[in-house]
NUZATOR-252240 format. One line per 10 residues: number of its first residue (from 1); their letters; for each residue y, x negated, z of C-alpha. Coordinates in steps of 0.5 Angstrom, whole numbers, m for minus. Layout:
N
NUM> A> Y:X:Z  ...
//
This chain:
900
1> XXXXXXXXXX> 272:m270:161  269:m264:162  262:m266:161  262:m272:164  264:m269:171  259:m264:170  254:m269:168  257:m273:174  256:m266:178  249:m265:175
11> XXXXXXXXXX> 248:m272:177  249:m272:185  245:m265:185  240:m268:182  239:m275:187  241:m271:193  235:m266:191  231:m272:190  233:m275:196  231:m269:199
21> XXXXXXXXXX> 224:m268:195  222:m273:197  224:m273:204  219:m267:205  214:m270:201  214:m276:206  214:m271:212  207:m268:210  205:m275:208  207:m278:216
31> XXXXXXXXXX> 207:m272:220  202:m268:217  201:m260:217  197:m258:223  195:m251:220  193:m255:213  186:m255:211  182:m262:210  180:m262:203  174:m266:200
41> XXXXXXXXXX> 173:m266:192  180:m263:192  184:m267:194  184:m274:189  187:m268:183  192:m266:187  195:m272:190  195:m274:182  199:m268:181  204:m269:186
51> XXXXXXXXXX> 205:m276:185  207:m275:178  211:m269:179  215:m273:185  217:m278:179  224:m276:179  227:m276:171  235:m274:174  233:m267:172  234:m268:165
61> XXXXXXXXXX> 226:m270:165  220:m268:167  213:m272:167  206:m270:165  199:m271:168  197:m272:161  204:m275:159  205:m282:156  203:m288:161  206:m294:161
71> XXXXXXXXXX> 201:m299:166  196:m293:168  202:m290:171  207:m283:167  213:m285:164  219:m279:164  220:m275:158  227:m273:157  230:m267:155  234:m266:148
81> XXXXXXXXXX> 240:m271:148  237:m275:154  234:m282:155  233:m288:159  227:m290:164  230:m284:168  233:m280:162  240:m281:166  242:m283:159  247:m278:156
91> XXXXXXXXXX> 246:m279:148  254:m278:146  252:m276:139  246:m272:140  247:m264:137  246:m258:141  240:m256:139  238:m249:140  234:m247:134  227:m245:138
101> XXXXXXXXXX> 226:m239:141  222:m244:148  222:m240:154  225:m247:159  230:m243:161  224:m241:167  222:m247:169  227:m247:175  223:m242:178  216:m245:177
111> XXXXXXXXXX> 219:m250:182  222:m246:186  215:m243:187  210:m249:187  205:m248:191  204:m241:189  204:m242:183  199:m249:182  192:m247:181  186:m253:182
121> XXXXXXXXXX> 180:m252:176  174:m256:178  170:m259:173  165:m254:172  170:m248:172  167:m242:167  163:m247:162  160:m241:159  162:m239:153  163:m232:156
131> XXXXXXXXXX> 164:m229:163  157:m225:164  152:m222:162  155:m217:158  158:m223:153  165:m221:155  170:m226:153  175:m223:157  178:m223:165  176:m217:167
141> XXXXXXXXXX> 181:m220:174  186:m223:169  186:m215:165  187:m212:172  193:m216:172  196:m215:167  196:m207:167  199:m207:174  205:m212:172  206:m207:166
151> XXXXXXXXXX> 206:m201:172  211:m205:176  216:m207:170  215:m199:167  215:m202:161  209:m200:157  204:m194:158  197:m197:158  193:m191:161  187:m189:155
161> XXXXXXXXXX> 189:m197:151  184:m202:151  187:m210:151  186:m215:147  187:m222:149  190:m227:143  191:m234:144  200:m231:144  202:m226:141  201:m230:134
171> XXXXXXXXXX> 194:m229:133  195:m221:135  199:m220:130  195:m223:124  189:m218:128  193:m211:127  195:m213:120  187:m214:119  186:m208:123  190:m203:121
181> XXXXXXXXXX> 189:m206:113  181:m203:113  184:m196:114  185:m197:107  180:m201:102  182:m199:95  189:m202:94  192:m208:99  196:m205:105  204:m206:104
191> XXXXXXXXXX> 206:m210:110  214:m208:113  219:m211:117  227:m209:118  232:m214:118  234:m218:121  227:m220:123  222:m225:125  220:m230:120  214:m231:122
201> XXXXXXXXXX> 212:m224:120  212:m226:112  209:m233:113  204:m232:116  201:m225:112  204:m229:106  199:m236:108  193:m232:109  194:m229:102  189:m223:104
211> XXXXXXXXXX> 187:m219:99  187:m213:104  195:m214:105  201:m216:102  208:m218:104  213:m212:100  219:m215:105  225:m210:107  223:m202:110  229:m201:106
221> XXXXXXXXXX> 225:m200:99  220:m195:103  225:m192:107  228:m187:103  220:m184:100  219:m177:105  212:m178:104  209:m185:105  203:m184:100  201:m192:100
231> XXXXXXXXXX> 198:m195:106  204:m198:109  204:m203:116  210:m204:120  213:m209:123  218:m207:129  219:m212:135  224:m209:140  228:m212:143  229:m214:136
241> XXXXXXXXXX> 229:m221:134  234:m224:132  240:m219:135  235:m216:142  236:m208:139  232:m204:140  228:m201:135  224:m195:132  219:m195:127  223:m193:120
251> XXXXXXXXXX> 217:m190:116  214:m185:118  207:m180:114  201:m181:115  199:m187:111  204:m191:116  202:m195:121  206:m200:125  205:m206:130  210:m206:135
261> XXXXXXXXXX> 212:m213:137  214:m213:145  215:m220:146  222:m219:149  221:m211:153  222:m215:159  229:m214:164  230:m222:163  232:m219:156  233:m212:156
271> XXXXXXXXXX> 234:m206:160  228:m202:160  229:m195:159  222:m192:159  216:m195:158  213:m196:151  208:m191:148  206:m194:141  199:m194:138  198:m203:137
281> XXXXXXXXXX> 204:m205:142  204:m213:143  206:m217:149  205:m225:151  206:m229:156  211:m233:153  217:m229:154  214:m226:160  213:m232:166  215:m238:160
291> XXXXXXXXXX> 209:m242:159  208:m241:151  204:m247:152  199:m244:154  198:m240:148  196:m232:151  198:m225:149  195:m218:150  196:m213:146  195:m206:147
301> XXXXXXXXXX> 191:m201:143  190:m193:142  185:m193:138  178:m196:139  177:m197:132  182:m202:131  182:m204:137  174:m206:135  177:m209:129  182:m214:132
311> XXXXXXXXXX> 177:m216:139  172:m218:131  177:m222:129  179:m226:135  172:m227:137  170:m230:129  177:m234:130  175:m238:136  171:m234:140  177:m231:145
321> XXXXXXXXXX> 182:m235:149  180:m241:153  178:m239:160  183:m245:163  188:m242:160  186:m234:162  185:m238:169  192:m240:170  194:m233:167  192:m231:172
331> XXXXXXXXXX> 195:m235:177  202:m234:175  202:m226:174  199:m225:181  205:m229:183  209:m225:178  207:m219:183  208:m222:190  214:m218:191  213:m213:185
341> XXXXXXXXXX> 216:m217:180  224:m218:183  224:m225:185  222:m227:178  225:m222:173  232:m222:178  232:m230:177  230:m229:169  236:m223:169  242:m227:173
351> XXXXXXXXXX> 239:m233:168  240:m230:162  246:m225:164  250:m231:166  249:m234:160  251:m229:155  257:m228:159  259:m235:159  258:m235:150  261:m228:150
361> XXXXXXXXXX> 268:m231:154  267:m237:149  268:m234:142  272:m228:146  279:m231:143  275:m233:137  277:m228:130  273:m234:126  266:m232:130  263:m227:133
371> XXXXXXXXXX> 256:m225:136  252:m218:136  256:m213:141  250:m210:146  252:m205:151  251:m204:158  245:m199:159  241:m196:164  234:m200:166  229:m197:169
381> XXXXXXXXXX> 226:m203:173  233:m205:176  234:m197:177  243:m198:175  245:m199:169  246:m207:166  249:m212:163  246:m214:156  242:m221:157  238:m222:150
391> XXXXXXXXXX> 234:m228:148  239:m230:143  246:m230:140  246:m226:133  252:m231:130  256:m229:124  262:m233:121  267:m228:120  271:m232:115  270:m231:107
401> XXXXXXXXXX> 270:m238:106  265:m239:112  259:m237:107  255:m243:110  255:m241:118  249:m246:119  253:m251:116  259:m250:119  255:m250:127  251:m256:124
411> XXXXXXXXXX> 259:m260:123  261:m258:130  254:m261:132  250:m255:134  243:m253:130  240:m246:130  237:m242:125  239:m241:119  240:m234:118  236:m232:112
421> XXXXXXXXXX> 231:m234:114  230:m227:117  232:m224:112  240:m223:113  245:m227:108  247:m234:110  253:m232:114  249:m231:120  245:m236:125  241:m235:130
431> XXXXXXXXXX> 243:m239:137  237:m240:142  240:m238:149  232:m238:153  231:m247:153  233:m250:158  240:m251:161  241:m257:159  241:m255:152  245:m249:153
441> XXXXXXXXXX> 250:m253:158  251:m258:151  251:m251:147  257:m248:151  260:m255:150  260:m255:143  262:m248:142  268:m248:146  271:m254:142  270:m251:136
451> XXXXXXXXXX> 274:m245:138  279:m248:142  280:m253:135  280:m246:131  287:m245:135  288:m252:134  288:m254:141  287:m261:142  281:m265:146  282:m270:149
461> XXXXXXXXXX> 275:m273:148  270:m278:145  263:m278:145  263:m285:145  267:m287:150  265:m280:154  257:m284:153  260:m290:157  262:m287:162  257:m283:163
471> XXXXXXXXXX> 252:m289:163  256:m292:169  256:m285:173  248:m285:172  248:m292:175  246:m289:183  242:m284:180  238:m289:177  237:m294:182  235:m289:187
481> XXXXXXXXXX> 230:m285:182  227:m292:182  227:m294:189  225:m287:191  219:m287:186  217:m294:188  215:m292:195  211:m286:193  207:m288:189  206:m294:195
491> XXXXXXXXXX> 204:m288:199  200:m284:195  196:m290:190  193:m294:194  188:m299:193  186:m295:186  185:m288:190  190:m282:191  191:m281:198  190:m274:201
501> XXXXXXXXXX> 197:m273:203  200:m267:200  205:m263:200  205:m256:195  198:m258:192  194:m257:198  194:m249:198  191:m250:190  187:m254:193  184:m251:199
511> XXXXXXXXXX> 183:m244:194  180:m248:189  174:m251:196  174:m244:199  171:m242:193  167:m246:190  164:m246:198  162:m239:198  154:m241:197  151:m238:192
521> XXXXXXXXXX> 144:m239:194  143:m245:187  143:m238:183  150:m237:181  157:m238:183  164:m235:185  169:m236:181  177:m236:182  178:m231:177  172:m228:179
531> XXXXXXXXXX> 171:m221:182  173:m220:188  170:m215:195  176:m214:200  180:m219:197  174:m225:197  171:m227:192  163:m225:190  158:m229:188  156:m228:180
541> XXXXXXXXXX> 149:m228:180  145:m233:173  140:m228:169  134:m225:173  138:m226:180  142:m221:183  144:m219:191  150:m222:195  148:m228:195  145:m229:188
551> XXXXXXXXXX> 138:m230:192  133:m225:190  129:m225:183  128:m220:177  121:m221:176  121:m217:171  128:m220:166  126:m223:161  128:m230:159  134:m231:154
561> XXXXXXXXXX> 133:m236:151  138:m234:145  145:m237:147  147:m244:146  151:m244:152  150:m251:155  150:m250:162  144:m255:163  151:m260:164  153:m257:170
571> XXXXXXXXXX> 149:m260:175  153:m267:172  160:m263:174  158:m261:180  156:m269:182  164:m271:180  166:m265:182  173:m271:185  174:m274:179  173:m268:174
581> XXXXXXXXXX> 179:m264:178  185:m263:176  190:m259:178  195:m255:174  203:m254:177  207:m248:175  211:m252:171  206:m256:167  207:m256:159  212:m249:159
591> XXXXXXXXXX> 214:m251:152  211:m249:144  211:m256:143  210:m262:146  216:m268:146  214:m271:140  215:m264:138  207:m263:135  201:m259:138  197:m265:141
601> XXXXXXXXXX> 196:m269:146  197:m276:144  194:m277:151  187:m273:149  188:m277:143  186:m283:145  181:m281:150  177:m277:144  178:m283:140  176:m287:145
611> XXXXXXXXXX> 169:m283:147  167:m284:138  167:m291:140  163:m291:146  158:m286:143  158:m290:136  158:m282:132  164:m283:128  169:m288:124  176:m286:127
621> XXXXXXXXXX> 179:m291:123  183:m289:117  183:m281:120  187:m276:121  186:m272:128  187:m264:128  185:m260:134  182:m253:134  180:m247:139  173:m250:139
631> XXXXXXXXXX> 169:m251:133  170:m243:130  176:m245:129  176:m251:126  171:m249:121  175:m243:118  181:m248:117  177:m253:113  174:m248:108  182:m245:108
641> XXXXXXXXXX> 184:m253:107  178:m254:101  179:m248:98  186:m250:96  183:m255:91  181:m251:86  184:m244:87  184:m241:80  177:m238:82  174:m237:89
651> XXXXXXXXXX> 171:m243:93  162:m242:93  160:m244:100  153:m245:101  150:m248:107  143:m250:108  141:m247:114  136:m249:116  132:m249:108  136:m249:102
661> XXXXXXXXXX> 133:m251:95  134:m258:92  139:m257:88  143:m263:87  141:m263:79  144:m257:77  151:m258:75  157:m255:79  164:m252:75  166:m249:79
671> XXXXXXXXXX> 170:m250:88  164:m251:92  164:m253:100  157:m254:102  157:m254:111  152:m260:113  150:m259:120  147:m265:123  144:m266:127  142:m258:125
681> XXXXXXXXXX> 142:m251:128  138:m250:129  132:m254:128  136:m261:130  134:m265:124  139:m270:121  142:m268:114  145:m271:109  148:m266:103  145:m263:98
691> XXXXXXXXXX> 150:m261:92  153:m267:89  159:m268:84  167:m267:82  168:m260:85  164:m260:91  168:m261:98  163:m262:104  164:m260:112  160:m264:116
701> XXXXXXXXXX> 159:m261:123  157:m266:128  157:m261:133  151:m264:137  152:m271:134  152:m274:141  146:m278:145  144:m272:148  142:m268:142  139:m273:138
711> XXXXXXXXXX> 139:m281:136  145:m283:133  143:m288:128  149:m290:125  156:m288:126  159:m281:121  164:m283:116  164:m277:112  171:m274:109  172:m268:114
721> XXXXXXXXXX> 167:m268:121  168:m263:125  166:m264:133  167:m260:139  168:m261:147  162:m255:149  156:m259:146  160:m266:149  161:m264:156  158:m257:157
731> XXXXXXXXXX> 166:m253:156  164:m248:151  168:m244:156  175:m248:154  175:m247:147  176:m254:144  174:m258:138  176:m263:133  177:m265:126  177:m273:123
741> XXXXXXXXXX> 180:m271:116  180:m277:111  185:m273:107  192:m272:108  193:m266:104  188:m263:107  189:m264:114  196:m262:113  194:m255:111  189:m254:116
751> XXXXXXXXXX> 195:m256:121  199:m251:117  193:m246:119  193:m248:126  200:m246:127  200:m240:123  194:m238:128  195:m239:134  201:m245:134  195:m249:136
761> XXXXXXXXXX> 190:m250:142  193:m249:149  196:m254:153  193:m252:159  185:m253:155  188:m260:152  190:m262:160  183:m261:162  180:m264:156  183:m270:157
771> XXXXXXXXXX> 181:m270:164  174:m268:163  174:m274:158  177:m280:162  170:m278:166  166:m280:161  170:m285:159  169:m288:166  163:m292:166  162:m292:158
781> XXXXXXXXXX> 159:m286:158  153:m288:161  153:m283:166  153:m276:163  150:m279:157  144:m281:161  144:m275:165  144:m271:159  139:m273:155  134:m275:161
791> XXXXXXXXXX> 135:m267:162  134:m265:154  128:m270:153  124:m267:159  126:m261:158  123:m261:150  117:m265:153  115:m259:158  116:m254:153  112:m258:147
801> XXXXXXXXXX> 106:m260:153  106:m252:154  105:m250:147  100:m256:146  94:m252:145  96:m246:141  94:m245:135  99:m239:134  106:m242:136  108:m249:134
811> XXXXXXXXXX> 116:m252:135  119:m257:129  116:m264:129  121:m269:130  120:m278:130  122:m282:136  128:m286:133  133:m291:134  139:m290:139  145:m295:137
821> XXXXXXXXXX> 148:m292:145  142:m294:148  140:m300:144  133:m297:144  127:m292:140  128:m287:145  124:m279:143  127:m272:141  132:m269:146  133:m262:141
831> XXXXXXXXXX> 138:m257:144  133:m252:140  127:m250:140  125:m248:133  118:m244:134  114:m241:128  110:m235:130  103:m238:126  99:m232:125  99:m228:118
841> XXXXXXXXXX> 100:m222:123  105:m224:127  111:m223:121  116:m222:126  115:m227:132  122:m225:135  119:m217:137  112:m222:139  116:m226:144  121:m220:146
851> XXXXXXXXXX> 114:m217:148  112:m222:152  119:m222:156  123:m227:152  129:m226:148  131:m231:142  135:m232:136  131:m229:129  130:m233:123  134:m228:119
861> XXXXXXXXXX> 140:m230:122  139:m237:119  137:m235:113  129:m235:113  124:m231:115  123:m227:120  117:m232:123  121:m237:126  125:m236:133  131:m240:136
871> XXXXXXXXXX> 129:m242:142  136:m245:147  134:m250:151  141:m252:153  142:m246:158  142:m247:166  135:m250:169  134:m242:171  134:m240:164  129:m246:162
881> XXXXXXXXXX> 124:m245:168  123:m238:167  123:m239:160  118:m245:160  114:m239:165  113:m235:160  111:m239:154  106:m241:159  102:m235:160  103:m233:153
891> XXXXXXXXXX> 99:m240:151  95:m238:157  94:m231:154  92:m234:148  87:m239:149  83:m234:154  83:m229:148  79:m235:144  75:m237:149  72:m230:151
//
């Protein structure tokens, strides 16, 4: 009856505190806080927030805002062997799952500090695809961060390194193992790792198949060589995973390199005996505040020339970290240093020390079991010596008949992770001691019985019978969730609109209104996570403006018409700015994975699909739907997926950017994959493929294939299409694409590389995507649609009417064409100008245009001569009006030449 009457307490815990949840609640709805500021646009978000996260789930659930709906309203997602409407339903046969390495063992205390730890993203929040001027795709406030919190813990020395941001410490890894590899270009480096070790390490250098690096196995075969004559690159994570040791490099000369993983090197985990001083040193966030759904990592880098190889290879991946997920990074490690760090690493090392004392006293009379023996040690951050406290529970079977200790565990209802799958014999099994307590609660449950029936003592137990009677002690809890959470909702949606009555959420929103009041004079913006003078965040001035409040003119900057940031969108954000907010709670998606155990958002899903059938630009029937870091990413997964077809030779890849030869006769033997942009970059013309035949596979990039660009003739219905939310809403900033994929095998190896990249695209930028898109699904597209191309056809009309009378610069020429959006013959609307420097002399027309103040993308980046120029006419209407000023005086310059 154990679990019952802990069920039963965890029950009357969980209605008292819902009781007392609310009751708080409802005295900031009816009594109100004098000191509360009124919020205007904020407000709608975060009523949203509270109202969901009020939805009691008897504490073994939890709602999202981008969670299920059952009529318009969110469901709750139960934890692990938990069901019902309320998920107050124990499932008795359920086994302890304590497989994943989910940090949800945190969430606790994200509650505990909600209104801390909640951030309010407006609508329009850092549309660029980066931060300033200088192009950078890093935080500079967010980087400030994070070397204070390793100052503060003492666990790494970050004095003369350079930090790289990684969407989690997945994508950093596969960085240093290109990186280091180039050192040596005339053999494959040898890729190492001690076990028991990190599965990961050896899937993903094996599925990248690189013929720069191999994956040689265990430093063993190396280990005894005084001298390491080949390029060798070391994997060592310390504290260890599997058993939390802490671990040296083994290898050592002057062709050994090492990658030192420090996912754990924080005092939840371990002590901390001094600070780490590696070359490459390896971090995340995961398993520093909890949120591996967020998908950021940091790593530590001596070396400028390596650091420049793995900065290359994360920004030709997905163009750096989604600047929502650097946002709420940010927000969590300034509350990480409010009081230097003890409030979270004393509750995360109380957590985790209590739990490993539980287990430990579990198998303490067990000669059947055991797990790995951890001293005490001295911890520089808590300054005493400590208690071991490590993430998992390196578990053996002592027994010689044990050999399969994985199934043995799985028997007993508890499923962790076999052991040789890091690298150990079959004897050991990893148990995961970091989810959350119901997981931990049922393990420890499941472990007792197991040794008490080693020592045959009986257990005067059921499930199913202990099921019924916990069904019926959940009964009080039941009702008065739903009687509760009735009278919320009453309270909060009324008539169709959230109520300004908040509670934790009103500090979020406040920041979020102060900020984005701070006037800017129409030239810039102040940021969240931007730079701040005495604590106040400072205007960041558009190009060509500078001073405090962005109001005064650089006549002399040249127009940079070279980048295809779409920030001509954020004027429309700014205009929904209530309906395009959304407030993000500390706790918000903290797993890997979401309930249905995937990477995706089944919600978004259904808005993506939703906003194709508004659109009309794509057939979703009959579809597989996969997400990426924008379309960067999505590109490089489909060419990996398509060169799996034919994998006996290298796959070709041809492009016709923007011209390529007709070569649609000329038979092709061999794996080809043809990128087909349409409408194209960057001459916005629709395309077709050009190579034809059994070994030709095609990727369909319909990035600009929205009523913005272009008119849409008929709805694509190709193979593989590609699409991207920054040329959609404007959000290059936020890193998210698409792929529709007819095919299911090669949609599942491009989920494959997703996983083994970046284990998907952050939950924080699917939640603002989703909610992004609900605003365009509201009216049927019509606003933002016609808001968009009403400013692209003005803007391309301005910009043909100045280049009218020149004879020495002309753009492409395109028909008007029928829209099935807007049901009519409507003209061009091209995100680009593509201009031809006429003239025989003027054979580099970038240089013509750069001597004339305007900076442009050379045609030698697209594959033809240098006479042409790209023009962006997507950028902010500063940009575009400078740039329209100057090719005006140029024409003018060049018809007063010929009239003299």
């Amino acid at each position: 009856m154990e679990m019952v009457k802990l069920q039963s307490s965890k029950c009357a815990f969980s209605l008292v505190s819902s009781i007392v949840l609310n009751l708080l609640l409802l005295f900031y709805l009816f009594v109100g806080d004098n000191s509360r500021k009124l919020l205007s646009w904020g407000s709608r978000a975060a009523a949203e927030a509270e109202a969901v996260a009020s939805l009691s789930c008897s504490g073994h659930g939890r709602a999202y805002l981008d969670g299920l709906l059952v009529d318009g309203i969110p469901v709750c997602e139960c934890n692990s062997c938990f069901d019902g409407p309320d998920c107050s339903v124990f499932v008795p046969g359920c086994p302890a799952d304590v497989n994943s390495g989910d940090p949800l063992f945190l969430e606790p205390f994200w509650m505990q500090h909600a209104a801390s730890s909640a951030i309010l993203v407006a609508g329009w929040h850092r549309m660029s695809y980066s931060f300033d001027e200088k192009s950078s795709i890093t935080s500079q406030e967010l980087e400030k961060r994070i070397r204070r919190v390793h100052a503060i813990v003492g666990n790494a020395v970050t004095d003369q390194r350079f930090i790289v941001f990684g969407a989690g410490s997945t994508q950093l890894l596969n960085a240093a193992v290109h990186a280091l590899s180039l050192d040596n270009t005339s053999s494959p480096s040898a890729v190492v790792v001690s076990a028991p070790s990190y599965p990961a390490y050896k899937e993903q250098t094996d599925f990248f198949d690189s013929l720069d690096y191999k994956f040689y196995g265990d430093t063993s075969m190396w280990k005894n060589t005084s001298d390491v004559s080949a390029n060798v690159i070391e994997f060592v994570t310390s504290p260890n995973n599997p058993d939390g040791m802490l671990r040296k490099e083994v290898l050592q000369g002057p062709s050994a390199r090492a990658i030192h993983d420090h996912a754990y090197y924080w005092p939840h985990f371990t002590a901390i005996p001094a600070p780490a001083d590696e070359d490459v040193m390896v971090f995340t966030l995961s398993k520093l505040t909890g949120h591996a759904g967020s998908r950021f990592g940091w790593a530590l880098v001596k070396d400028e020339a390596v650091y420049q190889q793995m900065l290359k290879y994360t920004n030709e991946n997905c163009f750096g970290v989604s600047r929502d997920t650097q946002l709420r990074a940010l927000k969590l490690l300034k509350v990480v240093l409010e009081g230097e760090g003890r409030e979270i690493f004393g509750f995360a090392h109380k957590t985790m020390s209590d739990r490993w004392g539980k287990l430990s006293e579990a198998l303490s009379s067990s000669k059947r079991f055991s797990i790995q023996d951890l001293a005490p040690q001295y911890c520089s951050f808590f300054q005493r010596v400590r208690g071991p406290s490590p993430a998992y529970a390196w578990f053996k079977c002592e027994r010689e008949e044990d050999k399969d200790c994985y199934r043995v565990l799985s028997d007993a209802g508890i499923i962790g992770r076999r052991g040789t799958l890091f690298g150990a014999g079959s004897r050991y099994v990893r148990l995961s001691l970091i989810k959350r307590q119901d997981d931990f609660d049922l393990l420890l449950l499941r472990m007792r019985k197991l040794v008490a029936e080693e020592g045959r003592v009986e257990q005067n137990k059921e499930d199913s019978k202990m099921g019924k009677i916990k069904a019926l002690s959940y009964t009080l809890c039941l009702l008065a969730s739903i009687v509760l959470n009735l009278f919320l909702f009453q309270n909060l949606y009324v008539g169709g609109k959230w109520e300004q009555q908040l509670s934790w959420s009103q500090r979020a929103a406040a920041e979020a209104e102060a900020v984005a009041s701070v006037s800017c004079s129409g030239h810039g913006r102040a940021y969240l996570d931007g730079s701040l003078l005495d604590g106040k965040p400072v205007c960041e001035c558009n190009t060509c403006f500078g001073g405090p409040d962005c109001s005064e003119f650089s006549p002399e900057c040249p127009a940079d018409a070279d980048s295809g940031d779409p920030l001509f969108l954020e004027p429309f954000w700014m205009q929904h700015a209530a309906s395009s907010a959304v407030l993000v709670a500390g706790w918000h998606r903290m797993s890997y994975s979401f309930t249905d155990r995937s990477f995706i958002s089944q919600e978004l899903k259904k808005q993506i699909l939703k906003v194709h059938a508004i659109a009309k630009n794509a057939v979703t029937d009959g579809k597989y739907i996969i997400y990426g870091a924008g379309s960067t990413q999505l590109l490089s997964a489909a060419v990996y997926a398509l060169s799996m077809e034919n994998s006996s030779s290298p796959a070709n890849l041809v492009a016709s950017i923007p011209y390529y030869p007709n070569t649609s006769d000329v038979p092709i033997n061999n794996n080809v994959i043809e990128f087909v942009t349409s409408p194209n970059n960057p001459d916005g013309l629709l395309k077709k493929p050009v190579l034809r035949g059994p070994f030709v596979k095609t990727v369909n990039d319909h990035a600009y294939y929205w009523p913005h660009y272009t008119a849409i003739p008929a709805p694509a219905d190709e193979d593989l299409m590609i699409f991207t939310a920054s040329k959609l809403t404007g959000h290059a900033g936020s890193r998210f694409g698409w792929a529709l994929v007819k095919d299911e095998a090669v949609y599942q190896r491009m989920l494959m590389y997703m996983i083994l990249s970046s284990m998907g695209v952050s939950r924080d930028t699917q939640l603002r995507a989703l909610k992004i898109l609900k605003v365009i699904s509201e009216g049927n597209g019509r606003e933002i649609f016609e808001f968009s191309y009403q400013t692209m056809s003005d803007r391309w009309e301005k910009l043909s009417k100045a280049l009218s009378k020149s004879k020495r610069f002309s753009v492409q020429q395109t028909a008007p064409q029928y829209c099935t959006f807007f049901q009519k013959v409507r003209g061009p609307s091209p995100a680009y100008a593509w201009l031809k420097c006429e003239r025989e002399e003027d054979k580099d027309c970038s240089a013509v245009l750069g001597a004339a103040g305007i900076i442009g993308r050379e045609g030698s980046m697209f594959s033809t001569e240098n006479r042409y120029v790209r023009l962006s006419l997507l950028k902010s209407q500063d940009d575009f009006d400078l740039l329209l000023h100057r090719i005006s005086k140029l024409v003018s310059q060049e018809v007063g030449v010929a009239t003299m």
